[in-house]
Structures are given as C-alpha cells and as structure tokens.
C-alpha positions as CSV (number, residue, x, y, z in Angstrom):
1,X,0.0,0.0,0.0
2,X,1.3,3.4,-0.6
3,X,2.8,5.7,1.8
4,X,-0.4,7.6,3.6
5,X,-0.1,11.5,5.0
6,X,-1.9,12.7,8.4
7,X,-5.1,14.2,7.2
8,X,-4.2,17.4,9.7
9,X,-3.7,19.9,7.9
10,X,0.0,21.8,7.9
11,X,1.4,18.2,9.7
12,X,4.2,16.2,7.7
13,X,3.4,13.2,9.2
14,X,3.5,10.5,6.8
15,X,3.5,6.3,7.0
16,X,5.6,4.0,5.2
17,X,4.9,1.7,2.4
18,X,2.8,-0.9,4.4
19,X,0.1,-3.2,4.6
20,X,-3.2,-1.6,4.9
21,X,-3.9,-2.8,8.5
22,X,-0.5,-1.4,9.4
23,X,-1.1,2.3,8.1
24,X,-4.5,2.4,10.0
25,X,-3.2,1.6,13.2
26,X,-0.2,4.0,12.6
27,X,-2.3,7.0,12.2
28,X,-4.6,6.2,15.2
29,X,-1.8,6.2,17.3
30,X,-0.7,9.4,15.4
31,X,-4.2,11.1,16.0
32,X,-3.6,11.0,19.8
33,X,-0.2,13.1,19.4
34,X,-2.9,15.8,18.2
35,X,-5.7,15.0,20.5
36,X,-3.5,15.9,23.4
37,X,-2.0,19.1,22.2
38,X,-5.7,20.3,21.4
39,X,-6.4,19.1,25.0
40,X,-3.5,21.0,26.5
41,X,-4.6,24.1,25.1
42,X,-6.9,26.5,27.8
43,X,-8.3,29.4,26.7
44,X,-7.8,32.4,29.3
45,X,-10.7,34.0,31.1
46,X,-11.3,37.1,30.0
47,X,-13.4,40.0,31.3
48,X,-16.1,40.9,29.1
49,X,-15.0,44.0,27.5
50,X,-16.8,47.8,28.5
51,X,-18.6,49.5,26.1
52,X,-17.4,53.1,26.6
53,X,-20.2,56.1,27.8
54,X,-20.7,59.3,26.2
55,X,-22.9,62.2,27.2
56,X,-24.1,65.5,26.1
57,X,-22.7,69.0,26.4
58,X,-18.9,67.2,26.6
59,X,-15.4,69.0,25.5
60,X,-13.6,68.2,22.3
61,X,-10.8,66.2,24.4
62,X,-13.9,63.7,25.7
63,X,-15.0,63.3,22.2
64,X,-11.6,62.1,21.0
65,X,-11.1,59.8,24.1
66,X,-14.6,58.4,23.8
67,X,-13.8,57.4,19.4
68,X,-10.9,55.7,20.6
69,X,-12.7,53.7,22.8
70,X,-15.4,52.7,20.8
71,X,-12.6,51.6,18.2
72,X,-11.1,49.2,20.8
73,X,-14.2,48.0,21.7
74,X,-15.1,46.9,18.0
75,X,-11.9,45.7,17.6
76,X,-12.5,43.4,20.8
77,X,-15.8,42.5,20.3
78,X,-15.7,42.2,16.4
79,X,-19.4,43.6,16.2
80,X,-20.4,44.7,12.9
81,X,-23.3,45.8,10.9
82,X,-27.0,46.7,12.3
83,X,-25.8,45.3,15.6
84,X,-22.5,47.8,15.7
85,X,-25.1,50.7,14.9
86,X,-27.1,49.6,18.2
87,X,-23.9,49.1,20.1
88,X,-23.1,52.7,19.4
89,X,-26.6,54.1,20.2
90,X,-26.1,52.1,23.1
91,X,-23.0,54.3,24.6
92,X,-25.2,57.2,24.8
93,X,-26.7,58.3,28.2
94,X,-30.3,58.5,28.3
95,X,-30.7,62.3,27.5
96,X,-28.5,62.5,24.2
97,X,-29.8,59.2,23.5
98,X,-33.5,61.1,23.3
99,X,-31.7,64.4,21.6
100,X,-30.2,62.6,18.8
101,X,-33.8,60.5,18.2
102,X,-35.5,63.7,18.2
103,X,-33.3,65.5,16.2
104,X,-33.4,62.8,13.6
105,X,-37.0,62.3,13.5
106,X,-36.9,58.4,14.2
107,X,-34.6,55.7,15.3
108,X,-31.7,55.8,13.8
109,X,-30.6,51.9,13.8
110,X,-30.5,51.8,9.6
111,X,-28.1,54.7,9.4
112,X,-24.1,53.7,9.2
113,X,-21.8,54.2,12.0
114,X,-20.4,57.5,10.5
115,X,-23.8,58.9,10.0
116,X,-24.7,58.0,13.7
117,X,-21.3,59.2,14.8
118,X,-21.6,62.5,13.1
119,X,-25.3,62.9,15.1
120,X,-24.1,62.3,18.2
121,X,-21.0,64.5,17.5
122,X,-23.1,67.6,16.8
123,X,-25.1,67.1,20.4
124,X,-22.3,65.7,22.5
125,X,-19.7,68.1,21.9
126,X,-20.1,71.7,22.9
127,X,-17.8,73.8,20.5
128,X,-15.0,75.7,22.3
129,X,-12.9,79.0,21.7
130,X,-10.0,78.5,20.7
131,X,-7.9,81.3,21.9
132,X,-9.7,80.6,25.6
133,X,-8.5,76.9,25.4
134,X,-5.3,78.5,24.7
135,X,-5.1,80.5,27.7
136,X,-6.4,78.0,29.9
137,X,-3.7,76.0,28.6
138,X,-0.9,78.7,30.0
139,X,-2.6,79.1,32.9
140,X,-2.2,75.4,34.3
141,X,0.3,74.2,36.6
142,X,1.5,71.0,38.5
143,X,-0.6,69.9,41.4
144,X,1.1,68.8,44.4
145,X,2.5,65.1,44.0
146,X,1.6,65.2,40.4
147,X,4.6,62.8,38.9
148,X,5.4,65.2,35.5
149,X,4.0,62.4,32.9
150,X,0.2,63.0,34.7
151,X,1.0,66.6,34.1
152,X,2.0,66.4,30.7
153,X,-0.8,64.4,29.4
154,X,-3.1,67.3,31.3
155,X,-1.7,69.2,29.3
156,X,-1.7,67.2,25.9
157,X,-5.4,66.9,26.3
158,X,-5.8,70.3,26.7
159,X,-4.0,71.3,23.8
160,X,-5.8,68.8,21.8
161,X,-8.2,71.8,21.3
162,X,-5.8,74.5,21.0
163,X,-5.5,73.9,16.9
164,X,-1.5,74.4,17.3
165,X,-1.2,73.8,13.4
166,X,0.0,76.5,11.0
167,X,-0.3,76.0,7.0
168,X,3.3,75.7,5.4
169,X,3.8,78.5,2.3
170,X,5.8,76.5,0.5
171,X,4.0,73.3,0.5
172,X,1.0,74.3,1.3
173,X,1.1,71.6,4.0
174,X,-0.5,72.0,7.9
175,X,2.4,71.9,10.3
176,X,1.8,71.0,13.7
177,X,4.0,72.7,16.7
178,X,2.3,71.4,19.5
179,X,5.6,69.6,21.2
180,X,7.2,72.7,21.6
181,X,4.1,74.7,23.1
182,X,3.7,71.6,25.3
183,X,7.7,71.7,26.4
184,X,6.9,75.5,27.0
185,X,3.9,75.2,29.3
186,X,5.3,72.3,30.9
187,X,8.6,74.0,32.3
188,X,6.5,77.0,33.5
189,X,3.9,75.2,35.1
190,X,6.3,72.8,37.4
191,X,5.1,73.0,40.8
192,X,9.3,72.5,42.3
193,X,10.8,75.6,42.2
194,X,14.3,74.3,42.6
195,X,13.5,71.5,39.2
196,X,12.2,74.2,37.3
197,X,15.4,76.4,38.0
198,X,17.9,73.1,37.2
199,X,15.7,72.6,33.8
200,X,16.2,76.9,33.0
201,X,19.6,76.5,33.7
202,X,20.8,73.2,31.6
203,X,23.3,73.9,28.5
204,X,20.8,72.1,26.6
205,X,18.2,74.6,25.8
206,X,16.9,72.6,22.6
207,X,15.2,69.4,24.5
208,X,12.7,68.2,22.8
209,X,9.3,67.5,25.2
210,X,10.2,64.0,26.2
211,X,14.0,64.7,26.8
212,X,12.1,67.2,29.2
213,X,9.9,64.4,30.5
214,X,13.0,62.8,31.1
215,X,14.9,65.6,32.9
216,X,12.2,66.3,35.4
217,X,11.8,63.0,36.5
218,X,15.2,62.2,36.8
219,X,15.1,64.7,39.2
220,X,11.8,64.1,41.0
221,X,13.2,60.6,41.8
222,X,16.5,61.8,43.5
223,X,14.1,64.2,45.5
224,X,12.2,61.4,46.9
225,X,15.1,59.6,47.5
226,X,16.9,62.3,49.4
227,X,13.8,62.8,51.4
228,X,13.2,59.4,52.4
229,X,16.7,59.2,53.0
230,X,16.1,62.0,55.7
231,X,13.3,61.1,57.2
232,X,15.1,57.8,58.2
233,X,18.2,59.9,59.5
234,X,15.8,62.1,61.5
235,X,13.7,59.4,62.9
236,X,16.9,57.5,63.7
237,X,18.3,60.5,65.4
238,X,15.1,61.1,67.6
239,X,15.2,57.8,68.5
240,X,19.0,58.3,69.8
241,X,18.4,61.6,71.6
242,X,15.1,59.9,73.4
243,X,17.3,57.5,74.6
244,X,20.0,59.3,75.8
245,X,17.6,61.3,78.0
246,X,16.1,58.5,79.0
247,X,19.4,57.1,80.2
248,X,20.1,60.1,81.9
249,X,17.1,59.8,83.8
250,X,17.3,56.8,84.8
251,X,20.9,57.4,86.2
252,X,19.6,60.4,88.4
253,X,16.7,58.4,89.8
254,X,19.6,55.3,90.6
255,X,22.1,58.3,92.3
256,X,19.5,59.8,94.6
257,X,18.1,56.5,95.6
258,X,21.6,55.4,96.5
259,X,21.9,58.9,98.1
260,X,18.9,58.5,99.7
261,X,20.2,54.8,101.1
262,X,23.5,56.2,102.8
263,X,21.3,59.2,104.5
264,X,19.3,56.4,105.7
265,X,20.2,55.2,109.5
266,X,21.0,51.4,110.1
267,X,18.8,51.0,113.1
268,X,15.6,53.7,112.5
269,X,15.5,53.7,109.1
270,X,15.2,57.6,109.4
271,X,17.1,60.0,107.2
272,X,19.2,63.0,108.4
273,X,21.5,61.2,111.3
274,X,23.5,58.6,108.6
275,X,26.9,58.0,108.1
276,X,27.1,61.4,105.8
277,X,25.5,63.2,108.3
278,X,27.8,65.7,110.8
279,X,29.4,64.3,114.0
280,X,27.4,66.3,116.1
281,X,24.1,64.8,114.4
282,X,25.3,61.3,114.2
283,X,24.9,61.4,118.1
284,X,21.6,60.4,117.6
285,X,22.2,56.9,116.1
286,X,24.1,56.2,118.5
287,X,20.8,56.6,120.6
288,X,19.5,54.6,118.1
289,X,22.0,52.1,118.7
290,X,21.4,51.8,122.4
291,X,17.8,51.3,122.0
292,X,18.2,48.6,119.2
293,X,20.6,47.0,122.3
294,X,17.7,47.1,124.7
295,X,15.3,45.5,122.7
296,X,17.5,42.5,121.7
C-alpha cells in the first residue's frame, strides 16, 4: 500500500509503504499526538469588554477619548453591521440618546456608523474657543504630588483643542508645533521651584518634550530619594536623643536613691542622722544604737 499523509492539515506526518492494516493503526496512534496538544490548550478567562459612555454637552478632548474607545471596543468584540449601529446608540446616556432620536426624527438603527457618529458629535460636543483653550492652557500648573507624565498628558489633552497647526507657504502643507508649546507650558507650570530652575539653567536649551519628561523626572526621583533618605536619619536620630535622655534619667533616679540609702540610718531607718550626716548629728544613732541593744 502506498505511503499515507496525516489528514491534519499543515502536519508532515507520513507512514511507510505498508500493509493496509498497518497504516490504520499508525495514524490512530498518530491522531492521539494531536488530540493531546488540542487538550493542552486552555483558553484564558477574560473579562467581558466595557462598552465606553458618552454624554451631552462634553469637551472636544472627551470626544476624542470616547472614538478611541469605541474603536477598541469593535476591535474586541468584532461587532459589525446593524448590531454595531445599536452598540453605538447604546453608549449614549439617556438624554443624548432622546436628543439625537428627536433631532433625527426616528430611530436611527438603519443609518451607518459615520452617519450616527456624526449625530451624536453635533449634540455631544459643545464647541469651544480656541484662543480661551489656549489661555487656559498657559494658565495650568502642576498639582502637588503630580509625577510630570500625569501633568504632561493634562496638558496634551488640553491642547488637543488649542489647533496648534500652521499651513506651510511653500508646500501648502498643515504643520503641527504642538511639542514645543507643550515643552513651553510644561517647564512653566512645574510645581518644584528648585526642578524648574535646574531645567532653566541646563546647556541644553533645545530638548525636545520628552527629553524634558526625562529631565524632570530624573530629578523628581533623586528628591524622593533624598527625602526618604532624611526622614530615616531624622527618625533615627530622635530615636537616639530619646534615649539618651532616657538614660540620663534613669541614672539620676539610681544616684538619689543610693543617696537616699547612705542618708538612711542602720537601726531607725530615718534620714538626716547617717553616716554622711555631721558628727554632732550622728549622736543620735548612737541613741538609736542603744535602744536597738535594749530591745534584743
């Protein structure tokens, strides 16, 4: 019988030139090599993906943040069709959700996904100035224990709306200078004084807005260091001066309590007539002595 190839597909398996009876049981033994590497394959549990949330009267930055969501989430869920259009309609709270039916005059389930996007643009983004974004942009600064990167991508989404871009005259093409606004407000608008003057002062004074990312937190890291760094040395040093006192404490309390012993008389117990006491005083424990005598 001619030789016979594993009917998996992409395996090179093949028998020998053998009897019929032969090749059969050669590829049921075969089959189990692929039998138990199907088995050993588990499929990881994963969460069910979120469809993202929109809502009326938002900024231009949430507009942006919610498209790229709702690409991931077709990307995960590989919805398409009618079915994407009511996924979509679906991420709209309940009051655009009865804006954008109202404004179309019906459902809007048979439209495409641009059409419905471009619906629910026009009621879920409130247009903004550009030369206020702009100044809001100047006017923000690092909040305390903001690492830089949080700060920076405050600031990127803000500037998302600022239109940065300026139209080339000699290509005619838009040019984009938003990194170098962004490095700009960034330096000004770092909350450590003493970073912000190391940044000024650097040789390089062409970083581009990550080598500034970078800098800054190259420097916020030795900070914390340095500080926790002193808080130990501090702690340690408290620690050291509490014990000292404590010592010395302790060594008065011993000294007058010894003091206190010698003052003390052998017989009465009394202070004031001990062995430190002056000869004219220690008369009296010789009284005491007598009397200790008499009782014996």
């Amino acid at each position: 019988m001619p030789a016979v190839k594993c009917p998996v597909p992409d395996c090179q398996y093949e028998t020998d030139d053998l009897d019929a009876v032969v090749v059969a049981a050669l590829l049921t033994t075969h089959a189990t090599v692929h039998s138990a590497a199907a088995g050993a394959i588990v499929s990881a549990k994963v969460e069910k993906v979120k469809r993202p949330t929109v809502a009326s009267a938002g900024s231009s930055e949430d507009w942006r943040y919610f498209v790229s969501r709702w690409k991931d989430y077709i990307q995960a869920t590989k919805v398409s069709g009618k079915d994407l259009v009511i996924q979509l309609l679906e991420c709209c709270d309940e009051t655009l959700r009865r804006d954008i039916t109202r404004s179309a005059g019906g459902s809007l389930v048979d439209k495409s996904e641009q059409e419905v996007l471009a619906a629910m643009r026009t009621l879920a983004v409130r247009e903004e100035n550009t030369m206020v974004a702009r100044v809001s942009l100047h006017g923000m600064t690092q909040d305390r224990d903001e690492t830089v990167r949080s700060f920076g991508a405050r600031l990127r989404g803000q500037a998302s709306v600022c239109k940065f871009t300026l139209q080339c005259t000699g290509c005619e093409q838009n040019v984009d200078y938003t990194e170098a606004i962004l490095r700009d407000v960034l330096t000004r608008g770092l909350s450590d004084p003493d970073i912000q003057l190391d940044l000024l002062g650097d040789k390089n004074q062409d970083m581009t807005l990550e080598q500034v990312f970078k800098f800054v937190e190259t420097k916020e890291a030795g900070k914390r260091s340095a500080s926790r760094l002193l808080d130990s040395h501090g702690a340690e040093a408290a620690s050291s001066s509490y014990r000292r006192k404590r010592n010395a404490n302790v060594a008065k309390d011993t000294k007058k309590y010894d003091n206190n012993k010698v003052d003390l008389c052998g017989y009465c117990g009394k202070k004031g007539h001990g062995k430190s006491a002056p000869p004219k005083i220690r008369q009296k424990e010789m009284s005491c002595i007598r009397t200790h005598l008499q009782k014996l």
